[in-house]
N, C-alpha and C positions, 0 to 999 in steps of 0.2 A: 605384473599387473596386466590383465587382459583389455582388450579396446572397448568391449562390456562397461568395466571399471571403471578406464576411462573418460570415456563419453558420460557416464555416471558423473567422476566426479565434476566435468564440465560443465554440467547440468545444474547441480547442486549450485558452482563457485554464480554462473549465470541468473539463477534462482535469486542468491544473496544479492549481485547484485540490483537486480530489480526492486526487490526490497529495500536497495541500501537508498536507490535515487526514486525510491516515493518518498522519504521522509526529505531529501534534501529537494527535490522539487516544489514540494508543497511549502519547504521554510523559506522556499527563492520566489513563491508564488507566480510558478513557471506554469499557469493553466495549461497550455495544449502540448508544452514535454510532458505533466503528468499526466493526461487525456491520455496520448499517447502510449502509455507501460499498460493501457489495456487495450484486451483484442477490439477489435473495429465494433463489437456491439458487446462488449462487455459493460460488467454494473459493477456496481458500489451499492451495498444494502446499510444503512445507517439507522437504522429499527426505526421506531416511533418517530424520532425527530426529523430525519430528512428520506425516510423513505426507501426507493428504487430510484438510482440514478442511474441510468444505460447509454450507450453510445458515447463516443469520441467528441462529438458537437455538444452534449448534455454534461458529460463530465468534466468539462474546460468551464465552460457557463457557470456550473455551480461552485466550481475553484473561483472565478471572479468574483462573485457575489456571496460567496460567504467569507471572502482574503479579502475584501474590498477593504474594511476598514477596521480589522484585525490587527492587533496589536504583534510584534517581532516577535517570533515563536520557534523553537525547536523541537522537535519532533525525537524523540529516544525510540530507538526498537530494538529488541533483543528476542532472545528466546526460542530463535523459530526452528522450527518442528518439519521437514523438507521431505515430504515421501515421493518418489517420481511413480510413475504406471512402470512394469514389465516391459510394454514397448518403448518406454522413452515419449511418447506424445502428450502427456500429461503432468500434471502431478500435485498434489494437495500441500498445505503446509497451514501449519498454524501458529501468531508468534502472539509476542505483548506490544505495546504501544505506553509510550509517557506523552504527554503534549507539557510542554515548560512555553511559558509567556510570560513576555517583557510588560512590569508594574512597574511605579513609582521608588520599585523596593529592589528593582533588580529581577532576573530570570526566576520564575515562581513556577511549581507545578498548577497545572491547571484541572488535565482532564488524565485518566488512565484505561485502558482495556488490552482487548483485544483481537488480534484478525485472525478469520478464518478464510485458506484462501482455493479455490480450482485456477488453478494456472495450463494453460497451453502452449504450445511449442508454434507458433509459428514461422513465415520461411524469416524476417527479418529477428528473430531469437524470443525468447519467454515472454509470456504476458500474463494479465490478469486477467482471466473468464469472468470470475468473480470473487468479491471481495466483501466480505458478511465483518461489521465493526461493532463489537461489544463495546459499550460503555460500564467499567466497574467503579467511577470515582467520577458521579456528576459535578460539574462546574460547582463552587462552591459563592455564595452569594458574600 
């Protein structure tokens, strides 16, 4: 294995983890640890419904106020798709997302999609540049 490989697949395991602590951040409704998994002026694009969310101050703000009064919820992700840049400073991935919420009935799916993601390397490890949220399974009434 060359240090190439390596650092590759340190990259990768670092990648997953970031991924792994947006879904448990957001089910701890941990605003400014998840604010934080993105770079200092990175966004969240949530299409039609919630827009452009950018910055570290904007993206904790909308975690309160949209968790404020959100029912216990677990976040599922699988699938992801991890491509790094040739130099290592980058690198795109794409996964799936489940959202499950606590009813009267027990942990129930809610919503499903998925991310598209630009991630960067910076000096304190990976972030999210941005993060593009397909909805494929609107909330169901």
């Amino acid at each position: 294995m060359t240090s190439d490989t390596r650092c590759r697949c340190a990259d990768l395991e670092a990648i997953r983890r970031l991924h792994s602590d947006y879904g448990r951040l957001l089910d701890a409704r941990d605003a400014e640890g998840w604010a934080a998994l993105f770079a200092p002026e990175g966004s969240w694009i949530g299409g039609e419904a919630y827009g452009v969310i950018s910055g570290r101050a904007e993206l904790a703000a909308f975690i309160r106020r949209e968790f404020s009064a959100a029912p216990p919820c677990a976040h599922m992700l699988g699938n992801a798709a991890i491509m790094p840049s040739a130099d290592g400073t980058w690198a795109t991935a794409w996964s799936r997302w489940l959202l499950l919420e606590q009813d009267g009935r027990g942990m129930r799916p809610a919503l499903c999609g998925s991310y598209a993601d630009r991630l960067v390397r910076l000096p304190d490890g990976w972030r999210f540049e941005r993060r593009d949220v397909t909805l494929d399974l609107p909330r169901q009434a």
